[in-house]
C-alpha positions in Angstrom: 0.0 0.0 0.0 1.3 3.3 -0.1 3.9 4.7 2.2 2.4 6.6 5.0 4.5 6.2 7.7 4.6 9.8 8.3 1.0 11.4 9.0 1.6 14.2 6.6 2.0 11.2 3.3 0.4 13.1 0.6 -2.6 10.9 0.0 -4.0 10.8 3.5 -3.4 14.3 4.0 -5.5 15.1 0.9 -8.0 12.7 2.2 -7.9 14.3 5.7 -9.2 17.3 3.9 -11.8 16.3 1.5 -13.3 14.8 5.0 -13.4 17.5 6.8 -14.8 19.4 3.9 -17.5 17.0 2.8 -17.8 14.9 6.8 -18.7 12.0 4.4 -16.0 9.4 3.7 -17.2 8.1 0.7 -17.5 11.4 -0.8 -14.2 12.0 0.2 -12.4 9.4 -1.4 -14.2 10.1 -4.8 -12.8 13.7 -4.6 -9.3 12.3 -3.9 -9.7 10.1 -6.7 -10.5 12.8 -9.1 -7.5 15.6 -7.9 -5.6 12.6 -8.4 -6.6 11.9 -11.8 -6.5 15.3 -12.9 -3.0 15.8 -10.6 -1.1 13.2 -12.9 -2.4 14.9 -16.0 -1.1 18.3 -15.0 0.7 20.0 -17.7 3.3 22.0 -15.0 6.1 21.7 -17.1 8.0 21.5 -20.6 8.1 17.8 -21.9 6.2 16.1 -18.6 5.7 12.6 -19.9 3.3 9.6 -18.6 4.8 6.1 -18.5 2.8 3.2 -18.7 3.1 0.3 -16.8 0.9 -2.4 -17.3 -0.7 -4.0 -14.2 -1.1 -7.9 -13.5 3.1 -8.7 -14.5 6.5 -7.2 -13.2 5.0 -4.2 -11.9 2.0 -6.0 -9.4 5.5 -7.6 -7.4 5.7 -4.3 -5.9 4.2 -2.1 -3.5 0.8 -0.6 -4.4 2.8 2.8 -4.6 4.9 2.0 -7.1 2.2 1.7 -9.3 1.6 5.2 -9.3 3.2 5.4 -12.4 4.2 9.6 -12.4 5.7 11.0 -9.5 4.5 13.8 -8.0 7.3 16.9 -8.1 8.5 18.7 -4.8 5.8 21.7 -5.9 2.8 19.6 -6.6 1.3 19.3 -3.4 -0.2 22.9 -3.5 -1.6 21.8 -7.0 -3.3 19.2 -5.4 -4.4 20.3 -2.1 -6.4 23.3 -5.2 -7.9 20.2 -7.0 -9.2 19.0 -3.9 -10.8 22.8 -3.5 -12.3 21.9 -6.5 -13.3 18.4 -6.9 -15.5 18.8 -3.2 -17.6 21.7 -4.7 -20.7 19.9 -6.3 -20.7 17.8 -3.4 -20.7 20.7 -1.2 -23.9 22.3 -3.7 -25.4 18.5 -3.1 -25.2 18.6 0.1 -26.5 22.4 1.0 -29.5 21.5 -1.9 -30.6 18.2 0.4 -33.6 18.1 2.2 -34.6 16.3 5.7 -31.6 14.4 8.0 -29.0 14.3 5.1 -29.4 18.5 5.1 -26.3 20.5 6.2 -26.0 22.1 9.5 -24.3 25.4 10.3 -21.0 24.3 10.8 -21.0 22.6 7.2 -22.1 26.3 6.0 -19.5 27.9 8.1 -16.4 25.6 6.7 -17.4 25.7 3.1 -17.7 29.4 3.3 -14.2 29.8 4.6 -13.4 27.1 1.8 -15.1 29.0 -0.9 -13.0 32.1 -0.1 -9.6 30.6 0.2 -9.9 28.9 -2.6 -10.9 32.1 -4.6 -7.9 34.1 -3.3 -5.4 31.3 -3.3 -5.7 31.2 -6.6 -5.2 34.6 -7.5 -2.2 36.0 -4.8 -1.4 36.8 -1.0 -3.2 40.5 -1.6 -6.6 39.0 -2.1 -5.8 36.3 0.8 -5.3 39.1 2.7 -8.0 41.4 1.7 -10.6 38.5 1.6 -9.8 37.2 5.3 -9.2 41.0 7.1 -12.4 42.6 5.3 -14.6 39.6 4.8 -14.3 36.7 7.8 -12.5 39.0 10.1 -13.6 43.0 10.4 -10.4 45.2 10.0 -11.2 48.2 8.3 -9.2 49.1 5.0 -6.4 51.2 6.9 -5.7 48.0 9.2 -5.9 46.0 6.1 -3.6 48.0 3.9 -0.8 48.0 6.5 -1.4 43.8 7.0 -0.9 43.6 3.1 2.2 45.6 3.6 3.7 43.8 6.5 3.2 40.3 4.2 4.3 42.0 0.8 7.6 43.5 2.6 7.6 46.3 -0.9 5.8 49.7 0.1 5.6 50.0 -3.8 3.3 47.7 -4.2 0.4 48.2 -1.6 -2.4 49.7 -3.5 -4.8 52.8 -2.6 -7.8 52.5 -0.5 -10.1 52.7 -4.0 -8.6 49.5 -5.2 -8.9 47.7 -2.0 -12.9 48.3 -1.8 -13.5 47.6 -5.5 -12.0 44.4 -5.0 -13.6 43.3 -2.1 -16.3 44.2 -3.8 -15.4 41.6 -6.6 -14.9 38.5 -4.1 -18.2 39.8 -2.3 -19.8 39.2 -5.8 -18.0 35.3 -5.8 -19.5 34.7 -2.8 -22.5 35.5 -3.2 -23.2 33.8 -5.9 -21.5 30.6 -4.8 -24.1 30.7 -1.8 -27.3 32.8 -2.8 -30.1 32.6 -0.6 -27.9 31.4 2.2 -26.1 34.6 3.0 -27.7 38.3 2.7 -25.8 41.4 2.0 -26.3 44.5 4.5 -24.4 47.7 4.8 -22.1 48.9 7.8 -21.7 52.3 9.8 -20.5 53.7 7.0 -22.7 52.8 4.2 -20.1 50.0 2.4 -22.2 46.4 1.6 -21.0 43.9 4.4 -22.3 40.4 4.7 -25.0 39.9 7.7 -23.2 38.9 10.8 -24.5 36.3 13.1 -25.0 37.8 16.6 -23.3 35.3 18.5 -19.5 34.7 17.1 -17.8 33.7 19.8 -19.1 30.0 19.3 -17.5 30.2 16.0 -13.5 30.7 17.5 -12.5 27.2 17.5 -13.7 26.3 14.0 -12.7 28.9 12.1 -8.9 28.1 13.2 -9.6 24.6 12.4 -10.9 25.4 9.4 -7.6 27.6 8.2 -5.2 25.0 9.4 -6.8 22.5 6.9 -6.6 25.1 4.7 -2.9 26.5 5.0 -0.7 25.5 2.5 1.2 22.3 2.9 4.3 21.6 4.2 5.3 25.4 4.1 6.9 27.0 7.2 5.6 29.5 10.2 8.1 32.5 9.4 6.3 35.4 11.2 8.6 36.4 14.3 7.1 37.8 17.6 7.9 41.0 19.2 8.9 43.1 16.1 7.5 45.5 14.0 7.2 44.0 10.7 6.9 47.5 8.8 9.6 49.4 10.3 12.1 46.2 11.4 10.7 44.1 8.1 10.3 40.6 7.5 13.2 39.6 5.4 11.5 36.0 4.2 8.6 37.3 2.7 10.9 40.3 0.8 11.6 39.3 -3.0 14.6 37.6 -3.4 14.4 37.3 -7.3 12.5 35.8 -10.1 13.3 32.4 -8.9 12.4 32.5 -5.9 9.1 34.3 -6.1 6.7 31.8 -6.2 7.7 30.1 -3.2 7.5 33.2 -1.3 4.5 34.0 -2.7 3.2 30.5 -1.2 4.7 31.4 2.6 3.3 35.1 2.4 -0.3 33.2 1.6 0.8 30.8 4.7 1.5 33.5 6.9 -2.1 35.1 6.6 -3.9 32.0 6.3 -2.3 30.0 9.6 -4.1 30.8 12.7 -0.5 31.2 15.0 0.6 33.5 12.0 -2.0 35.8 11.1 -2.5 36.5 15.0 1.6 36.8 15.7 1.3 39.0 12.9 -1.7 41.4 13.9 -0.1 41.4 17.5 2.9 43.0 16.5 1.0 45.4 13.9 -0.7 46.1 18.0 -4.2 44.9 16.0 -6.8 43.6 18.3 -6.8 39.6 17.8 -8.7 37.9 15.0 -10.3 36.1 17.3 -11.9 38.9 18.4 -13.0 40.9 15.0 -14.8 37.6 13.8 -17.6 38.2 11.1 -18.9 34.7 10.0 -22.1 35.4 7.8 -25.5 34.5 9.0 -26.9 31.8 7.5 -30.5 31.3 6.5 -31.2 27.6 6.4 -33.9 25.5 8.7 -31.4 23.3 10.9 -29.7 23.9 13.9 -26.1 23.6 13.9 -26.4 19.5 14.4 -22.9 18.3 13.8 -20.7 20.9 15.6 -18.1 18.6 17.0 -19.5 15.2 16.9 -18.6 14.3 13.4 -15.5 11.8 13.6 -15.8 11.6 10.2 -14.9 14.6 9.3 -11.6 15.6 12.2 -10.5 12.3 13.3 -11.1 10.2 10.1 -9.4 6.6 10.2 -6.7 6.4 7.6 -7.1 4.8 4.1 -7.2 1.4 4.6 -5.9 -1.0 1.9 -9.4 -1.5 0.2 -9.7 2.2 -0.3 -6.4 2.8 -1.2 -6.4 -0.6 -4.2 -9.7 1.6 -5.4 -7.6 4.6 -6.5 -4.3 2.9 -7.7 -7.3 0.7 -9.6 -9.0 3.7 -10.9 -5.9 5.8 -12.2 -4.2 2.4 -13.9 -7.7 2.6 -15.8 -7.6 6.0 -16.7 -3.9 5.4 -17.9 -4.9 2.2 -20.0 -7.7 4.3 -21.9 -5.5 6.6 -22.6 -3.1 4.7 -23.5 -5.7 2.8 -26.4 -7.5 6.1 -27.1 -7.1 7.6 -30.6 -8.1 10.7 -32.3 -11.3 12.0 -32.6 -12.9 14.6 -31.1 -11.6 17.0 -28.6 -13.1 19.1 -26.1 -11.3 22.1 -24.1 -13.6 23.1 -20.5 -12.6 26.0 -18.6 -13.8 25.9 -15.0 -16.7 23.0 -16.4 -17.8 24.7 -18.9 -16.8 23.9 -22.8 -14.7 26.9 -24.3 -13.6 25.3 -27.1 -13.2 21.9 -29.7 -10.3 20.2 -32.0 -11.8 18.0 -34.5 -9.3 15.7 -35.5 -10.4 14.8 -39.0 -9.6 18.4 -39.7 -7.4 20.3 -37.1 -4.8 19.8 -35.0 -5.4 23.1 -32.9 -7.5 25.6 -31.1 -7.0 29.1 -30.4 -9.4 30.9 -27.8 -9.5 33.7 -25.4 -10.1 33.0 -21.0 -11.5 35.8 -18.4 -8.2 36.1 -16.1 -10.2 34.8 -12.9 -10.4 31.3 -15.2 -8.9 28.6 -13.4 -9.3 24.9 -14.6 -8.0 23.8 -18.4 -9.2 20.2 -18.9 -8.8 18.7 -22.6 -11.0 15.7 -22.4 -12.1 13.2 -25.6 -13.6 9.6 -25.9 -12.4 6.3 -25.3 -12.8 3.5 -27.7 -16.0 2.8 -25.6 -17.4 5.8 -25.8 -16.9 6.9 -22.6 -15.7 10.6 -21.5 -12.0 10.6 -20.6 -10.1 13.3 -19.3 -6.7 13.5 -21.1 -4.5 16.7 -20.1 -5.3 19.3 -17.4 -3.9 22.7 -16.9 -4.2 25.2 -13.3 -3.4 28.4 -14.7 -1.5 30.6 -12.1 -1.7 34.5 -11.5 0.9 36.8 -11.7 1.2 39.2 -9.0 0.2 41.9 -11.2 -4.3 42.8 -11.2 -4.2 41.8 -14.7 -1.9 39.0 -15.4 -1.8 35.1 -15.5 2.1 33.7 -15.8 2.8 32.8 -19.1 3.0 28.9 -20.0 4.5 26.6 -23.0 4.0 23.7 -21.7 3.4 20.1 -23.1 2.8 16.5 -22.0 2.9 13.4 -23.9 0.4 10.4 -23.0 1.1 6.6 -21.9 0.1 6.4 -26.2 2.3 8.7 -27.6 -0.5 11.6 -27.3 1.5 15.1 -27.1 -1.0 17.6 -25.6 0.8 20.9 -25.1 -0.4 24.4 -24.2 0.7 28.1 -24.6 -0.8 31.0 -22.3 0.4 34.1 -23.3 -0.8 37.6 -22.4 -2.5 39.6 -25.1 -0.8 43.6 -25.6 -4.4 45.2 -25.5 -6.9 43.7 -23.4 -7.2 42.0 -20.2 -7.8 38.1 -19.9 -5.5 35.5 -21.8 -5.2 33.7 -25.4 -4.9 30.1 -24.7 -3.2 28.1 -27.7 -4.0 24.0 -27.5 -2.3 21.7 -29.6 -2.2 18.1 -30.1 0.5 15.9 -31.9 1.0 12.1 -32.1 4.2 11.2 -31.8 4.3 7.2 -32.4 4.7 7.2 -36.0 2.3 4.8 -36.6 -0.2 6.8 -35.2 1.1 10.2 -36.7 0.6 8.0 -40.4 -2.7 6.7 -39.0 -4.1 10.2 -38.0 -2.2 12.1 -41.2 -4.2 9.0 -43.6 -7.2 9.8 -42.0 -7.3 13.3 -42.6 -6.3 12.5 -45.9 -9.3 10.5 -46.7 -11.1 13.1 -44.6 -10.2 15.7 -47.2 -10.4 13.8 -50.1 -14.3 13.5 -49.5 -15.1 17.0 -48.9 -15.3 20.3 -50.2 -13.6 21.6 -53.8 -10.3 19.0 -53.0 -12.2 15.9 -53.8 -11.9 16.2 -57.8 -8.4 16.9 -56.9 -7.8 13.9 -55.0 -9.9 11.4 -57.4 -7.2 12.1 -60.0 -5.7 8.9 -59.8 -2.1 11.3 -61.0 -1.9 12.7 -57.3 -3.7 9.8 -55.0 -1.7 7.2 -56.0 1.9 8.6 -55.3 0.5 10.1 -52.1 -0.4 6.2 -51.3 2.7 4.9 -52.1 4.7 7.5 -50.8 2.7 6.6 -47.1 2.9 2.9 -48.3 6.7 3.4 -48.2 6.9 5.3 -44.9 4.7 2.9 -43.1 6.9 0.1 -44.2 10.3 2.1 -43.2 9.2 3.1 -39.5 8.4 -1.5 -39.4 11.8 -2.0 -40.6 13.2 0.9 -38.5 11.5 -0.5 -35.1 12.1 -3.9 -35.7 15.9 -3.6 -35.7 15.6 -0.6 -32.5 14.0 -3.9 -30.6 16.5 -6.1 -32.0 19.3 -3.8 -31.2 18.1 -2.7 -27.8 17.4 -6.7 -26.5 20.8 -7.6 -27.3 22.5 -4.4 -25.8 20.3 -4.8 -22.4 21.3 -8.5 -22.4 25.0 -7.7 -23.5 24.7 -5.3 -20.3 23.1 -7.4 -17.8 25.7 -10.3 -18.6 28.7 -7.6 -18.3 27.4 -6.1 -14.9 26.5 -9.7 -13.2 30.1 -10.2 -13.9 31.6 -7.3 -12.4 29.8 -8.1 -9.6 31.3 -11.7 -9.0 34.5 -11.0 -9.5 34.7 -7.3 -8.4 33.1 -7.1 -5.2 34.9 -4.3 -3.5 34.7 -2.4 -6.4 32.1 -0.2 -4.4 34.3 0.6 -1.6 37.8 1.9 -3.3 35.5 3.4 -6.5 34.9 7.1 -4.7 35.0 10.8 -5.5 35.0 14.1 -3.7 33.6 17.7 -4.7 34.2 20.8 -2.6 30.8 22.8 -2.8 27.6 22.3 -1.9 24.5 20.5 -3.6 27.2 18.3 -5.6 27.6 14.9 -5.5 29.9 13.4 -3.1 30.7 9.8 -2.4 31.4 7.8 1.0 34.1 6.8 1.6 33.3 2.9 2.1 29.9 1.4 2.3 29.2 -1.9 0.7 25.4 -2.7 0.0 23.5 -4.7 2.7 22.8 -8.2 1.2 19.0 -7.4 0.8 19.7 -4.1 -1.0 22.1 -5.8 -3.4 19.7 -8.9 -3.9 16.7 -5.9 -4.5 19.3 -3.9 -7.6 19.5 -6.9 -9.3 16.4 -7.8 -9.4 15.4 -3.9 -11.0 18.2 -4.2 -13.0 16.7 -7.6 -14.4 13.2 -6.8 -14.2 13.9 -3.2 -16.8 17.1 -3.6 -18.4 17.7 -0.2 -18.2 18.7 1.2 -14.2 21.8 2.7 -13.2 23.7 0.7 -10.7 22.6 3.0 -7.4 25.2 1.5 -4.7 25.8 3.7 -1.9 29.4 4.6 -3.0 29.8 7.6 -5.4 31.6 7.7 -8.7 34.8 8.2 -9.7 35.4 11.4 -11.2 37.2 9.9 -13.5 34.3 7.7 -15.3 31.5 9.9 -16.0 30.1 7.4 -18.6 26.9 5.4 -17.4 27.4 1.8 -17.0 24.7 1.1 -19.3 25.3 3.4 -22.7 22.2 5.0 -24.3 21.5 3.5 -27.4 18.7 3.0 -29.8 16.1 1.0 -28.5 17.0 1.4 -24.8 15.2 4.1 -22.1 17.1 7.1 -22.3 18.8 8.5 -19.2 16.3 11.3 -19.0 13.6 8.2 -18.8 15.7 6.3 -16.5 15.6 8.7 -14.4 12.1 9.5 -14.6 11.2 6.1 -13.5 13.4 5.6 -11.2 11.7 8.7 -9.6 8.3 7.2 -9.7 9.1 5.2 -6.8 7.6 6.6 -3.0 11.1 6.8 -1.4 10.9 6.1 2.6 13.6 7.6 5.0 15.3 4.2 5.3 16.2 4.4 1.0 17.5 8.0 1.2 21.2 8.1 0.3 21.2 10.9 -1.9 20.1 14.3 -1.0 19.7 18.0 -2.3 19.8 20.9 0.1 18.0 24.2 -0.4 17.7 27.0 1.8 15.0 29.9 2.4 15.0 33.1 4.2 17.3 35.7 5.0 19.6 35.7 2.6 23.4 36.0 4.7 22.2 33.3 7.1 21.0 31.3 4.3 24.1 31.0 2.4 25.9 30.4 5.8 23.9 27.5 6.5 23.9 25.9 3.6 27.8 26.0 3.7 28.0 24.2 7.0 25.3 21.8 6.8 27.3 20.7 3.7 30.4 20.7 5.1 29.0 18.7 8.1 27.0 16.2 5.3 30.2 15.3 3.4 32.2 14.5 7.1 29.4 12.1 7.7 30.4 9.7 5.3 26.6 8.2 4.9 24.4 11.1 2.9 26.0 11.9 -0.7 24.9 15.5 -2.1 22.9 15.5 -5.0 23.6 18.0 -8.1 19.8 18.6 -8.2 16.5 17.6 -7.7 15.9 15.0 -9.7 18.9 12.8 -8.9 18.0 13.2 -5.1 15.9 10.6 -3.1 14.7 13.2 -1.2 15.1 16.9 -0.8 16.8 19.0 2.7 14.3 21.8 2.6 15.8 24.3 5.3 13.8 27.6 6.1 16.2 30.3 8.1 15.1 33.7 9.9 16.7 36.0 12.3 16.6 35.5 16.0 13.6 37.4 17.5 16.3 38.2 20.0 18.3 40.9 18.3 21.3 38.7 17.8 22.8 39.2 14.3 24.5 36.2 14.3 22.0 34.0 15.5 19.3 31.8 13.2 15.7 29.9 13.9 15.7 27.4 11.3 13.1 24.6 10.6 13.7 21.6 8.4 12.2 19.4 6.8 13.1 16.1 4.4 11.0 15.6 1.5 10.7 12.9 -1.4 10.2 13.2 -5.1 6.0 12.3 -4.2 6.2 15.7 -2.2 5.6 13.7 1.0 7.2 15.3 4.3 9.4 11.6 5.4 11.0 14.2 8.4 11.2 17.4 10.1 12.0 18.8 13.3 8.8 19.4 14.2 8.6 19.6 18.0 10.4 22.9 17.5 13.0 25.2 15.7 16.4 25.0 15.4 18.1 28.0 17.1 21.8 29.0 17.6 24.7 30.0 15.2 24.6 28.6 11.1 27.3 25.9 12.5 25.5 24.7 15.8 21.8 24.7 13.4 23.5 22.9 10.7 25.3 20.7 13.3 21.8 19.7 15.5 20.4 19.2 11.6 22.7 16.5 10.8 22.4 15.1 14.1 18.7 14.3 14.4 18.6 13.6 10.4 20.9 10.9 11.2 19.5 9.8 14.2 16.4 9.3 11.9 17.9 7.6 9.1 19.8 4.8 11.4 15.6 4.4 14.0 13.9 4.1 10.3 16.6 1.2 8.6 16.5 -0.5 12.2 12.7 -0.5 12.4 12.9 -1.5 8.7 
């Protein structure tokens, strides 16, 4: 089953939420199912490719988690914890639309409210998080508002005028409204401006509505507000921009600091705000139940875990998806924008569709037929704000299906007008299924419109035939002999490396290398495999042909050539790689690690130095170049002591793996001392870690 050792694995925690949202556990795991499904569709990046791996053979021997075939990047989490935002809505409507026992009660109203409008300003940026919490859950007036936005932002330059802060509450007063209609009115306050009816009696909301906002802060980011400063005057330095690179995680703790409970109330404390606790404004609702479920639904805060059953259902559900799309061919394609159809390729004629999206827009889905018939959701797209009113960040991105399918997309900005242009296009990249599509078009065209006279001329069809005749018959003879060719290399290789191993077997131990910086790749100085790991490499290496050897020794500098040469007909390192990935990495397989640090910039670099120094003296955790050759990533967040000390740090850190699950963190409390004693009490419980989780293993 999949790994959830830790209780923040990425499936349960996504589960976890859709509870407490819904309070149903059925409904629940159907909306998990579908984030998922749309998650590993997700067009986030140039050239993301699907990998299909058929069920029932080499790939049922392992652990249901391996058969999630696409792993999920170190950024994805926040993509799916919006999906889940998403997929609960029309049970949410169901729900508030039943009648009798089934009907909601107040507290349902009360967390899909606050639901509703974090997931309408999380999806744009931290100013409307900020403006849609202070003016419409909590009552701070626009001057109290303004200087919130301008502790978060940490750039006086771009806090907005007082007009611009009322017209767009006005806008996300508008959303919410008609999310919930008759259910909430609007009144008007002291001073004339349109406020939602408060209920009387908001004290009994307190507890819930912090509930509520730690469900909905975003995962697996840090509390980096500090107490007893003033964030104006002294500043914040993690939440100031730190370049283009850097921006969108920032952005993402900026959201965290206003959304957290501790944070936001830290952070109007040292503004010398009254406490949100105390400037609640939760709507009144206008419904016929009492509030029936405040506190004794265990589905929804303490739900059991996903037990194997539950778990089998999704893995079952997304192999299906992946196996119709896998057999699904051209036909028909429809483009939906937040559920609603914007646009249609029709195969037989196009390849392409241009079309123009609202900025709020939020959802891209390109969805088609399967062979049966049946509606299948092929590519998905979450477009992503800029920080700018009227801006969406610019995309050219592309992903190619478990068939061959390449769906790719372009959002660029148009020089006149607000909104988007939104460019789909779709490609078939198995040549037998380019010719197939490219024929059928063909005979598309040749029936049709002033070009069938000009294709019945038997002058220009039959060299067209022959010529596709011919190229159909070259890409046989061309795959034949890539099979061929790549069978006998893999074997040639497997034969080669079995040998090595019997009569080199200390080969691991003497075969190591040494860099001087940090994030590079440094090898221990003597570790042979354990017994079981060897037995387990051999077996990959047999089962695909095509793995690295992945002791726990580095490489020599000397031999930079893989053991295994790319050639026609084998998986490509980049593919290696990617598979390799796939796999759910536990703390007792990490070996190879990349470090990044966040915050203040001096400390930061300080860190980083030491804790690499320290990691390379250990002789046990090798430094990854980058991301993707690490089994896990060192996520370190630094600030400044809340003490006045220049030298001293608060650090928090945290070890993640390639499915964006958290596997460790220090999270009884923060680091605190000097960048060497952090990095050294780092190292110290990471180890610690790593030598409990092999022995419980």
């Amino acid at each position: 089953m999949i790994s959830t050792k830790s209780s923040d694995g990425l499936l349960n925690k996504a589960f976890h939420l859709a509870c407490f949202i819904l309070g149903d556990r059925d409904a629940a795991l159907r909306v998990v199912t579908g984030a998922m499904a749309k998650l590993e569709v997700a067009i986030v990046a140039q050239g993301k490719r699907l990998y299909y791996r058929p069920t029932g053979r080499l790939w049922s021997r392992h652990s249901q988690s391996n058969r999630f075939r696409n792993n999920i990047s170190f950024d994805e989490p926040h993509l799916l914890q919006r999906l889940i935002y998403i997929e609960s809505e029309p049970f949410e409507v169901a729900q508030e639309q039943a009648q009798g026992s089934t009907a909601v009660g107040e507290e349902d109203l009360v967390i899909h409210f606050i639901k509703h409008l974090t997931k309408k300003t999380v999806k744009r940026n931290s100013f409307y998080v900020t403006l849609g919490l202070s003016r419409l859950l909590y009552s701070y007036n626009t001057a109290e508002t303004m200087d919130i936005y301008n502790a978060v932002i940490q750039d006086p330059e771009r806090v907005k005028d007082d007009y611009y802060y009322r017209s767009r509450k006005g806008v996300l007063m508008q959303e919410l409204k008609q999310r919930f209609g008759d259910l909430i009115n609007i009144g008007h306050g002291s001073r004339g401006e349109e406020r939602f009816e408060a209920d009387n009696n908001q004290g009994r909301f307190v507890e819930l509505v912090r509930e509520s906002l730690s469900f909905f802060t975003p995962w697996h980011t840090p509390c980096l507000v500090p107490a007893g400063i003033d964030p104006i005057t002294d500043g914040i330095p993690s939440f100031s921009y730190q370049g283009h690179n850097q921006e969108d995680k920032i952005e993402v703790n900026r959201i965290h600091a206003v959304l957290h409970p501790e944070c936001f109330e830290r952070l109007t404390a040292d503004l010398r705000f009254d406490a949100p606790d105390t400037r609640l404004e939760i709507p009144r609702f206008f419904y016929t139940n009492d509030m029936n479920r405040n506190g004794s639904n265990s589905n929804r805060r303490n739900p059991p875990k996903l037990d194997e059953q539950e778990l089998e259902s999704i893995t079952s559900a997304l192999d299906s998806h992946a196996a119709r799309r896998k057999a699904a061919h051209g036909g028909l394609l429809r483009i939906m924008v937040d559920g609603v159809e914007h646009a249609r390729i029709d195969l037989d004629k196009t390849r392409d569709a241009r079309f123009s999206l609202d900025k709020d827009a939020e959802l891209i889905e390109v969805r088609s037929r399967d062979n049966a018939g049946e509606e299948l959701l092929l590519a998905s797209h979450l477009l992503t704000p800029t920080q700018t009113e009227n801006g969406v960040q610019p995309v050219d991105a592309s992903i190619t299906l478990e068939g061959g399918q390449k769906i790719s997309i372009a959002v660029s900005l148009p020089s006149n007008e607000n909104g988007v242009v939104v460019d789909i296009g779709y490609r078939e990249t198995n040549p037998f299924r380019a010719a197939s599509l490219w024929f059928h078009q063909l005979m598309q065209s040749e029936g049709s419109g002033p070009t069938r006279r000009f294709w019945r001329d038997r002058r220009v069809f039959m060299p067209a035939l022959v010529v596709l005749l011919v190229i159909c018959f070259a890409a046989v003879i061309k795959y034949i002999r890539r099979a061929s060719t790549g069978a006998n290399q893999i074997a040639a290789t497997q034969q080669q490396g079995q040998a090595k191993d019997e009569t080199h077997p200390t080969n691991a131990a003497t075969d190591n290398g040494a860099t001087s910086t940090a994030g590079e790749t440094i090898g221990s100085k003597s570790s042979k495999p354990a017994p079981q790991q060897g037995a387990e490499s051999r077996h990959q290496r047999e089962a695909t042909g095509s793995f690295s050897k992945t002791e726990n020794t580095g490489r020599n500098p000397k031999q930079q050539t893989p053991e295994i040469a790319t050639v026609p007909g084998t998986v490509t390192e980049t593919e290696t790689r990617s598979i390799r990935a796939v796999r759910t990495t536990p703390l007792s397989a990490v070996k190879r690690v990349y470090v990044e640090t966040f915050g203040d910039e001096t400390l930061s670099q300080s860190v980083r130095q030491t804790l690499a120094e320290r990691l390379r003296a250990t002789n046990r955790i090798i430094l990854a170049h980058n991301r993707d050759e690490a089994d896990a990533l060192l996520k370190v967040t630094v600030v400044k002591s809340t003490r006045g000390e220049p030298e001293k740090t608060n650090a928090f850190a945290e070890l993640i793996n390639p499915r964006g699950n958290v596997i460790w963190s220090n999270s009884s409390e923060n680091y605190q001392g000097s960048p060497a004693e952090v990095s050294a009490s780092i190292v110290r419980d990471l180890l610690a870690a790593l030598k409990n989780s092999k022995q419980r293993k």
